[in-house]
N, C-alpha and C positions, 0 to 999 in steps of 0.2 A: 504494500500500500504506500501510496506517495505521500512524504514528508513533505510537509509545506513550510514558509519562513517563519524564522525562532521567534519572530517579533509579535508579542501580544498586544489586546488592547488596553489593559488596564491589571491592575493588582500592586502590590510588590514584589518584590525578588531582586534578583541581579538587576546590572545598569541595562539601562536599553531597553526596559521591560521584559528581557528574557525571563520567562519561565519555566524552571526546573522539575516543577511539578508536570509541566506539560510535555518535555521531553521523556519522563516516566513513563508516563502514560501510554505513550507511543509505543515504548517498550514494552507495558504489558500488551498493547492490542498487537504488534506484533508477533509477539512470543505464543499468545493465542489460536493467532493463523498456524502459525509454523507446526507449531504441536499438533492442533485442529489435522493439519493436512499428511501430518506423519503416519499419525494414527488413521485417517480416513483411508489410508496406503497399506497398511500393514493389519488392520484389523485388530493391532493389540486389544490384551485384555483391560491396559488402562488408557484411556482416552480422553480426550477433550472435546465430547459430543459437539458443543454448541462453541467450540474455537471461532468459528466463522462471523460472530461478534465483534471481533476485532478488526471490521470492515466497517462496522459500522461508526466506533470510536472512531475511526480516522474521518471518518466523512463528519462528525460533529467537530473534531480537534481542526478539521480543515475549513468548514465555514467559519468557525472563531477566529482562525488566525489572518482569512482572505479577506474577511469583512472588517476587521479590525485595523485591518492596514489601510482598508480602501478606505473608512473612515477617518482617520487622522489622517490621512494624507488629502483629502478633502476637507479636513476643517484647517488645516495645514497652509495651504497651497489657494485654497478655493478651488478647484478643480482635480480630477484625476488625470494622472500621463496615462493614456493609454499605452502609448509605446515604453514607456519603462515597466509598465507593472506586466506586459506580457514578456519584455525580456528578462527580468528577475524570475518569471516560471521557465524560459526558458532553461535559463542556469543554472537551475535548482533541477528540473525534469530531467531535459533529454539528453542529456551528457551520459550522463547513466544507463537510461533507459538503452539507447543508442547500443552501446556499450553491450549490452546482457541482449537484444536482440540480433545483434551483428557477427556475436559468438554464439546464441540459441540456435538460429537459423539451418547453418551449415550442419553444426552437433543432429541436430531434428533428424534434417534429411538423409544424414547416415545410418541413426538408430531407430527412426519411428518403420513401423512395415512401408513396405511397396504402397498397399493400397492404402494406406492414409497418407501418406507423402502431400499429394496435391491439398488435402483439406489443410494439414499442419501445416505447410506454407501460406497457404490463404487465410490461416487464421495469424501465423507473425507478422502478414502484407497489413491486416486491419489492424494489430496491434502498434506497428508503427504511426498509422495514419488515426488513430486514437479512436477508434471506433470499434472496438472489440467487442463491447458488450452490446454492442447492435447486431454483430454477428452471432455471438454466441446467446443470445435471447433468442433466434431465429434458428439455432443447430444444435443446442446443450442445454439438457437441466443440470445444474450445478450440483446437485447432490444424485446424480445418479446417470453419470455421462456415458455413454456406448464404450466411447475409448477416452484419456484424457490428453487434453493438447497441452506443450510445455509453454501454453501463451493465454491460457485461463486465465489466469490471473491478473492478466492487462485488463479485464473487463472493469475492474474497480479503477484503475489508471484513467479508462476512455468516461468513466463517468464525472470524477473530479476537471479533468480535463475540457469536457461540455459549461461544464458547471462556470470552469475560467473563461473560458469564453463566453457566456452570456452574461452571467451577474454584472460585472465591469460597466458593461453597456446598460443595463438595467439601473445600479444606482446611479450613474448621472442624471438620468432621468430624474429618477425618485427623489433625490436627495440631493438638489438644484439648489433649493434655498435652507433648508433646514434638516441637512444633511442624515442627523439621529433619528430623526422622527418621519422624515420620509422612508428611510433605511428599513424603521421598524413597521412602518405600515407594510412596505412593499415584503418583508420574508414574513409578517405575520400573513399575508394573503397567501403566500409560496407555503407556510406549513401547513394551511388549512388545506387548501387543495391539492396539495403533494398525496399529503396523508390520506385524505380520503381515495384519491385516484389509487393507493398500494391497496388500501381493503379491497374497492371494487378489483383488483386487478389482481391482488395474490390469491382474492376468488375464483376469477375468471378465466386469469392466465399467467400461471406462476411463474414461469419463464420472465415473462417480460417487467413483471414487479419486480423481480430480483435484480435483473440487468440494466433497467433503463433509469435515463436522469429524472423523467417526470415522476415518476415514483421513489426515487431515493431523496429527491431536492430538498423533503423538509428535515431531513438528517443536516444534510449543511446548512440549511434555512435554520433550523434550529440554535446550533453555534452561534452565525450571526445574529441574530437574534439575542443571545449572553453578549456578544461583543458590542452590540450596538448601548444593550443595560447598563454595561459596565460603566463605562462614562457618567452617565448618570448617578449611580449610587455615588460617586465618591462626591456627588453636590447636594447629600442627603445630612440631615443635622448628625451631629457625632452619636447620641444617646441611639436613635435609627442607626447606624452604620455598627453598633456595638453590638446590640440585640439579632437585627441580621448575622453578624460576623458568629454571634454564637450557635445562634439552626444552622447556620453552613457548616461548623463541625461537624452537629450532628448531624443531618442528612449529607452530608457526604463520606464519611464513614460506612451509610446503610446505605446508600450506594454503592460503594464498593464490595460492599458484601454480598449484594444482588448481584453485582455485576458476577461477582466468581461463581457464585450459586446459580446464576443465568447460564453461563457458560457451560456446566456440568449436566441441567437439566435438558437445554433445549437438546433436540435432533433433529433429525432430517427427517422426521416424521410429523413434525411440527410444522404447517402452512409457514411460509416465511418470501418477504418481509410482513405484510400485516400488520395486524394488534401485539404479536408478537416480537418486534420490534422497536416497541414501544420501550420498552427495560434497557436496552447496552443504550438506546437515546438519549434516555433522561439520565438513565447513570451516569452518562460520556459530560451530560452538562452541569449537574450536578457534582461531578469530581473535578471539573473547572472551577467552576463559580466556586467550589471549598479548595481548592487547592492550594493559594497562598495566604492559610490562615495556619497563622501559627499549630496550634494545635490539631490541625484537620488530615485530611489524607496524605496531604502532600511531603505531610513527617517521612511515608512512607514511599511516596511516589519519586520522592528528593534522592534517593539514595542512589550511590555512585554504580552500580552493577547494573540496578534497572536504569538509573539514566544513561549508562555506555549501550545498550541493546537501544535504547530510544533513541540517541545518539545517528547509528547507524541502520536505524528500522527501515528508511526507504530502499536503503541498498539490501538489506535484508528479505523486504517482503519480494524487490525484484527478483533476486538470484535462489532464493529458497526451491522456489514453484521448477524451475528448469533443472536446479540438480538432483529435486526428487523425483522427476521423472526420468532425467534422462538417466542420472544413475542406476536407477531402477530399470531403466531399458538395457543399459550395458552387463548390468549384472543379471539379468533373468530375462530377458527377453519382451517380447510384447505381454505388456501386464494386465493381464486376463486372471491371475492369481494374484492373491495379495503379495507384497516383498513381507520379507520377516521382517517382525519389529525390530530386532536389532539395528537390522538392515535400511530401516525407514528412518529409525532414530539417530544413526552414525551421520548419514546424509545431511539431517536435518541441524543438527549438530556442525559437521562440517562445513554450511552454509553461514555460521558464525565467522569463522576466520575472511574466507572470500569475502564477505559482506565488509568488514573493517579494513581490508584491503581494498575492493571497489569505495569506500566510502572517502579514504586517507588519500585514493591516486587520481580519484575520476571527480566524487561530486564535492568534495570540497575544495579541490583547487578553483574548480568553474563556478562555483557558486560565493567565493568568495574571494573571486576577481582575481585572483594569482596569475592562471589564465588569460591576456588581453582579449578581448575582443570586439569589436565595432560598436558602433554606438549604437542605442538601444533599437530602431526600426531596422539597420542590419544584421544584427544580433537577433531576431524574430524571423527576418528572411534566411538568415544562414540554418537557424535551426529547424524548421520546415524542409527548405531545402534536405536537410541531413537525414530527414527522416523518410522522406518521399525515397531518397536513393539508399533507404534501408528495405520501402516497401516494395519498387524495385527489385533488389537484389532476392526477396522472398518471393515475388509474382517470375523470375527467372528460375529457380527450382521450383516454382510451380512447375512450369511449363517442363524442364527438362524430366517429374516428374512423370508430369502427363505422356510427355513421348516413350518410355519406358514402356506405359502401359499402352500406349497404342503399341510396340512392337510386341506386347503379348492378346493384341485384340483389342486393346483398352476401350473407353469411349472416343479417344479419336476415329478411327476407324470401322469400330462395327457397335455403332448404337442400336440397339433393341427394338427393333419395330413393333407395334402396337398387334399382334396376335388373335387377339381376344375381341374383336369389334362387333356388335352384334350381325348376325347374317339372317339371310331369308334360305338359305340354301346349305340345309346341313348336310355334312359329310355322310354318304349309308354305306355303310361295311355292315348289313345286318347277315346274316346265315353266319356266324365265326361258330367256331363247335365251342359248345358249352360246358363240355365235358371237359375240357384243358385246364378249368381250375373248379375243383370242387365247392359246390354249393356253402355256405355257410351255416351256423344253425339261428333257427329265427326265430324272436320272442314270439309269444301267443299275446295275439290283441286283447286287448281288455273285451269283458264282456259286453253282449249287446251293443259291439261298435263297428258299425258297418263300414266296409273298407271300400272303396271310392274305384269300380271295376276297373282293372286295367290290359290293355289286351296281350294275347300272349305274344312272348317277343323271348329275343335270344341276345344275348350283347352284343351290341350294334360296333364293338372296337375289338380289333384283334390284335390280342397278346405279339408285340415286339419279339422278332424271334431274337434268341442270347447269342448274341456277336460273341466273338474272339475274343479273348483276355488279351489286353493291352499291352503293346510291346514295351510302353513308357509311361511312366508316373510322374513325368516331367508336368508341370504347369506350363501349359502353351497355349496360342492360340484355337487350337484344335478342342478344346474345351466349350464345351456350351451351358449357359451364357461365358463368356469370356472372364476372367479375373475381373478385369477393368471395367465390366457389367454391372459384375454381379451383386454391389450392394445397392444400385438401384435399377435390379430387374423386379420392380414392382409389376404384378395383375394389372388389370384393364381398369377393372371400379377402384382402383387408387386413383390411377392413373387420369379418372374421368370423376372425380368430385363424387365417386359412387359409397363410398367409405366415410361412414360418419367420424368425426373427429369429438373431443370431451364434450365441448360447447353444443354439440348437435342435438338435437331432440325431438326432432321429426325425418320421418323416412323419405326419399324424396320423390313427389312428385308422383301419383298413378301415372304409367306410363312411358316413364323415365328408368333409368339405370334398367334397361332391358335384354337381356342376351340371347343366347341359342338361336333356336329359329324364332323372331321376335312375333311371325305371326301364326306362332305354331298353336293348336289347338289344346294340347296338355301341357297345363302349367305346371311349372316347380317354384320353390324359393328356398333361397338359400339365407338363414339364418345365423347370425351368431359375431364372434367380435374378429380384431385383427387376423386371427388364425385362420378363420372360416373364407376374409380375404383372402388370402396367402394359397388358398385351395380352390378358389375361383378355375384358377385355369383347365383344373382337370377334372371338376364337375360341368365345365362350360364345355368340354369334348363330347362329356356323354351327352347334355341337352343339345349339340348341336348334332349328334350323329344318330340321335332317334327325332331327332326333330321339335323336342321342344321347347316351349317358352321359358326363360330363365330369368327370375325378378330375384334382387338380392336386395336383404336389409341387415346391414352390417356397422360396425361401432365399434372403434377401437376399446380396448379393456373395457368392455362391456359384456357382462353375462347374461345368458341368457338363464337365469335364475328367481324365484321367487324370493325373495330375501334381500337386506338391505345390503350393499356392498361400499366400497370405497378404491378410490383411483391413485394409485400412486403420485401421478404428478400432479394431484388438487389439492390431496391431504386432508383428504374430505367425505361427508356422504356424497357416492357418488350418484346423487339427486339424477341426474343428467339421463343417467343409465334406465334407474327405474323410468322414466320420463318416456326416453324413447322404444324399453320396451313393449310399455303399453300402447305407444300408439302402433308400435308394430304388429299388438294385436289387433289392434280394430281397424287395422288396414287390411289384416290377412280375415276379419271378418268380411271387410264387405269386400272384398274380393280374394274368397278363397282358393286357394290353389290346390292343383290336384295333389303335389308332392309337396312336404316341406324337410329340408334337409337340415339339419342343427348339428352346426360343429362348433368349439370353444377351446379355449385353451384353459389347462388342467389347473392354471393359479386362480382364482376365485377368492377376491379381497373381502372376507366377511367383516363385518360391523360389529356385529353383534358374537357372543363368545358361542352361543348356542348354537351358531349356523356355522361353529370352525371344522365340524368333523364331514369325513368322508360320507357317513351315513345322510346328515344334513344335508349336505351340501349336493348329492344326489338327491335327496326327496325334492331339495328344491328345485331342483332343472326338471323334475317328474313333474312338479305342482306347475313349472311354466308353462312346457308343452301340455298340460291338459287343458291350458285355455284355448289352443289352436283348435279351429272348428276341426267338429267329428269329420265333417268326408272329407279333410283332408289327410293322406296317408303321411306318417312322422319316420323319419329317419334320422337315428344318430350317427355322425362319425367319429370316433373316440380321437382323443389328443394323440398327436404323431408324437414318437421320440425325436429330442433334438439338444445339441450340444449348449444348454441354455447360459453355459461361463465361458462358454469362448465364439468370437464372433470366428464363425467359416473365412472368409475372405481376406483378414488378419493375416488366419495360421495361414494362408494359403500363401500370399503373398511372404511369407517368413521361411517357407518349405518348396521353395520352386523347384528343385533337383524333384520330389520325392511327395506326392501329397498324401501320401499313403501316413505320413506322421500326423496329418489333422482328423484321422479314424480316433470317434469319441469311444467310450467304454459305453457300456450298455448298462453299470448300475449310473453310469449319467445321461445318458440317453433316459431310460424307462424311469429312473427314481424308484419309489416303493408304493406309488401312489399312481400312477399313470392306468390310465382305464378303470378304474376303482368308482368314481365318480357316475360314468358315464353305466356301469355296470350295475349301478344300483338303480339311477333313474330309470335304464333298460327295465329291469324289471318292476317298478313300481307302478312306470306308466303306460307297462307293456309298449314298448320303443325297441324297432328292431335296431342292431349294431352293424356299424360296418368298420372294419379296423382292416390302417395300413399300414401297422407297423412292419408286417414282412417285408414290402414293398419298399418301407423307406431305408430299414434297418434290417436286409437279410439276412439269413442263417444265424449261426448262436455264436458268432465273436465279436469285435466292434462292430462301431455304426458307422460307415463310410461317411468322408467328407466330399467323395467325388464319385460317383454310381453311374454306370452307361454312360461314362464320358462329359456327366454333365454335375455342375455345383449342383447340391442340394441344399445348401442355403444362403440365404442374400446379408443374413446377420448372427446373432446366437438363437435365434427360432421363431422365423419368417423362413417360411420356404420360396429358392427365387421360381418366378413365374417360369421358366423353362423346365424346370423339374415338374414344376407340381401339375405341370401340363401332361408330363409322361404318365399322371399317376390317374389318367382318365381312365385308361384298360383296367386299373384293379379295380374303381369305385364302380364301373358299368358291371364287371364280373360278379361283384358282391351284392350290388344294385338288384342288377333284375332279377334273382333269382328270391332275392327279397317281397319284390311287386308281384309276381309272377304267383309264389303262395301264396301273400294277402291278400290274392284278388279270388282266389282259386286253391285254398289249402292241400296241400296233397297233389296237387296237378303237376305232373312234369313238364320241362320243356322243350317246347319244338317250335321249328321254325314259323317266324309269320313275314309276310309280303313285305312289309313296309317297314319292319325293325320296328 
């Protein structure tokens, strides 16, 4: 987190209004992060859950200290320089920053996998040009990243950084004539609406509360805010200035006590920022405002060990983040597994020394003019300039990235063409013999439930005959999808706004999101969340190749369950979910379908403790599907095995001689729970099964990362649409012979005209 100027607005202490109590400070919030992010690394058993508070102290310690300068120097001067107060952040910033992304970059590009290369340099091209947390609110939830980039943590950089660039502008406005009191109207407007915008917004959309300025602004509105009072108080009668000085004690004392007790409590399971962020705020300004009082916190805050870490906290919070990754990458590989604590702690530890060295070579000579450099408006352009040819140099391995993967197929060269578009003209391979893959066994419908006739038919797709074992395990372009594909060989209904997203809550449109033969006379629908997507392609084979209609209603982490659930990235009930699946019902009421097929994946976030077991949690998916109208016939697909700790395309890229090393184990493939779910709702709501884990995961040793030649997955458990396209011939095999009894118990099958 960036340190801003020593110079406060008010107190006593050292000359020059240095505060010592506030260079502490710094030092605990950054020793917070650091620990925060060792431990988020290694799993240790002791941790610093809610470390990540110490972002938010810096964004209070940094409105105090910008606002307090732009004020005296305004009541000062009558006016603010603009061109000196942005070249003083210059010299204070990008020296450093520069510095840690100039040596990030190249390090990245060596260690991060093949297939992140291009993302990892396009996130240190933003982190130069200060825009990080714009990207990363659009590509990362911070507490729960795919893979972690070594320039995360510029996101807190690009927000301070916004913040300098507008405030400035904002209080000349404001604070034209009476500098305090315009100052203090205009950041008490910026924390009322800041604040409120995080509620609605860490409800709505937690990414973008976390990452962006409009929602962090009244953390630094807030500071200013004490900077702008401070003035103030000291024109207050002495007996007032006595009795304040003595509550600042004590609440600042229970502040800091919050604040460590904050620290310990919150997690990532915790909505944030929010209401929630309400605590390390006030703490951060309340151990200001008590900090240079004799007996208050700052007794403690003073001390020479924590002020050396506060000291050098900017160089610290920079260089921290890239050598626990990257060390982590050189030492273990792509970290898919935690590092050992030890291992997370030495790192973390050793980014002490480097920090006091970057702080002694780089940002103190520049920030305290040792350094010459031009006069303040080319001092602004020279450092711009430095950065832009930092972002530059990152947008350059981008590219030499990308070409890598185009000579294994990448996206340069063989982008994914859309597959999946709904047709009039389905493929008919109907007469395949039936007899090639043994019938399954089929639940018994529920009583007096008339099953919706369906005519007799033979599976319309013929079983792939088994090629030749592969002369080479090489990753090459000869793979289908391509490496360079394969994390966004997304399905058709991604691809087409057909996949409901958190916020969703209505199904779209009768008529819309339509597949197969879209004027086909037998309808199907396909039910259920991101997984159900991810299987589109090879339940859209079978409705295209008997000809029928295919309507899908889908929703990421959404289950299709009766019971109240919760979303990872809301932190919440996940309100949304039950929302849209009930209008899912009453859309499949008033237009029911002849098939409805229910597939989910095996994680089901329960709310409540009563709905956490297997048992539950099948009754519930039994009690959803009983609202589906009776003539419609229900089908489950049980949850495919998948390597849920390691993304495919990673190890792939990590293993290109040999991919035969990204083969998961099968107790992590299946778990201990896998079909368990799906196996009780089968029988409560009499729901036939159809399972393909042979198909994905055959015979009895690992689970292929690469099968017929083709990825089987696009992440750690999304299947890419090229796979799950081939996996049309098992679900028709399983399929019809399913419809074929329900319609006709006992009835064998034989050929018909039309498939």
């Amino acid at each position: 987190m960036q340190r801003t100027s020593n110079r406060s607005a008010a107190g006593s202490g050292e000359k020059d209004n240095f505060r010592p109590d506030i260079e502490g400070l710094r030092g605990v919030a950054v020793l917070l992060v650091v620990f925060f992010h060792a431990g988020l690394l290694s799993n240790a058993s002791f941790q610093i859950p809610g470390g990540f508070i110490g972002v938010d102290l810096f964004f209070v310690v940094s409105g105090f200290l910008i606002t307090g300068l732009l004020i005296r120097e305004r009541e000062r001067t009558g006016k603010v320089s603009f061109s000196r107060f942005y070249a003083r952040r210059v010299r204070r910033i990008l020296p450093a920053a520069a510095v840690v992304l100039l040596i990030t970059i190249p390090l990245s590009f060596a260690l991060v996998t093949l297939i992140q290369r291009p993302a990892t340099m396009e996130d240190g091209a933003s982190a130069a040009l200060s825009f990080a947390n714009v990207r990363f609110a659009l590509t990362t939830d911070y507490f729960n990243p795919v893979s972690y980039s070594p320039f995360l943590h510029f996101w807190s950089l690009g927000v301070e950084e916004q913040f300098y660039f507008v405030w400035p502008a904002l209080l000349a406005v404001v604070a034209w004539r009476r500098p305090r009191l315009g100052a203090g109207f205009a950041l008490t407007v910026v924390v009322v609406a800041s604040f409120a915008a995080s509620l609605v917004m860490t409800d709505q959309n937690p990414g973008w509360a976390f990452y962006m300025l409009p929602t962090r602004a009244w953390q630094l509105a807030a500071g200013g805010l004490l900077a702008v009072g401070a003035g103030s108080m000291a024109r207050t009668p002495l007996p007032i200035r006595s009795l304040v000085s003595r509550v600042l004690v004590i609440v600042g004392w229970f502040a800091l006590a919050a604040l460590i007790v904050d620290a310990f409590v919150l997690d990532s399971t915790i909505p944030y920022p929010g209401m929630a962020a309400l605590v390390p705020t006030l703490a951060g300004v309340l151990l200001i405002a008590s900090g240079a009082e004799r007996h208050g916190p700052g007794v403690l805050l003073g001390l020479m060990p924590i002020r050396f870490i506060g000291k050098i906290s900017y160089s610290l919070y920079l260089w921290h983040w890239p050598i626990l990754i990257l060390g982590g990458l050189y030492l273990q590989g792509p970290l898919q597994q935690a590092l050992a604590p030890e291992q997370a702690f030495a790192l973390a530890v050793f980014s002490i020394p480097v920090a006091t060295v970057s702080w002694g070579l780089i940002e103190e000579p520049f920030r305290r003019g040792r350094i010459p450099l031009p006069r303040p408006s080319r001092t602004v352009l020279a450092g711009v300039a430095v950065m832009v040819i930092v972002a530059v140099l990152g947008i350059s391995f981008d590219w030499s990235a990308q070409s890598t993967l185009a000579n294994l197929g990448g996206p340069d060269t063989a982008q994914v063409q859309p597959t999946d578009q709904p047709t009039d003209q389905p493929t008919d391979t109907s007469g395949a013999d039936a007899t090639d893959t043994p019938p399954p066994s089929v639940a018994t419908l529920s009583p007096g439930e008339s099953p919706t006739p369906t005519p007799v038919m033979t599976p319309a797709l013929t079983p792939s005959p088994a090629g030749p074992p592969p002369t080479s395990y090489a990753v090459t372009n000869a793979l289908r999808p391509t490496l360079g594909n394969a994390p966004t060989d997304y399905e058709q209904p991604w691809r087409d706004g057909c996949l409901g997203w958190e916020r969703t809550t209505v199904p779209p449109a009768w008529g819309k999101c339509v597949y197969g033969k879209t004027n086909g006379t037998y309808t199907v629908a396909l039910i259920g969340d991101s997984h159900a997507s991810a299987l589109f392609p090879g339940v859209n084979e079978v409705a295209k190749a008997h000809g029928w209609k295919l309507v899908v209603y889908m929703k990421i982490d959404c289950s299709f369950v009766d019971f109240p659930t919760t979303a990872f990235t809301l932190k919440r009930e996940y309100t949304e979910c039950e929302t849209w699946n009930n209008n899912v019902l009453a859309r499949l009421a008033a237009h029911p379908p002849d098939l409805a097929i229910v597939h989910m994946s095996r994680w089901v976030y329960n709310i409540n403790a009563g709905d956490g077991s297997i048992t539950a949690q099948g009754n519930g998916m039994a009690r959803e599907m009983e609202k589906i109208p009776k003539s419609t016939e229900v089908v489950m697909v049980t949850d495919i095995p998948d390597p849920w700790n390691m993304s495919v395309p990673e190890c792939l890229s990590s293993n290109l001689s040999d991919y035969r090393r990204c083969a998961y184990s099968r107790a992590t493939g299946f778990g201990s729970n896998l079909g368990k779910r799906e196996a009780v709702a089968s029988k409560a709501a009499g729901v036939p099964l159809i399972d393909l884990s042979g198909s994905i995961c055959p015979g009895t040793g690992a689970c292929p990362a690469v099968l017929n030649g083709m990825i089987v997955f696009r992440d750690q458990h999304h299947l890419t649409a090229t796979f799950a396209k081939s996996l049309g011939q098992a679900i028709d095999q399983q399929l019809v012979p399913i419809l074929v009894a329900g319609s006709n118990p006992g009835a064998a099958l034989s050929p018909s005209p039309g498939g």
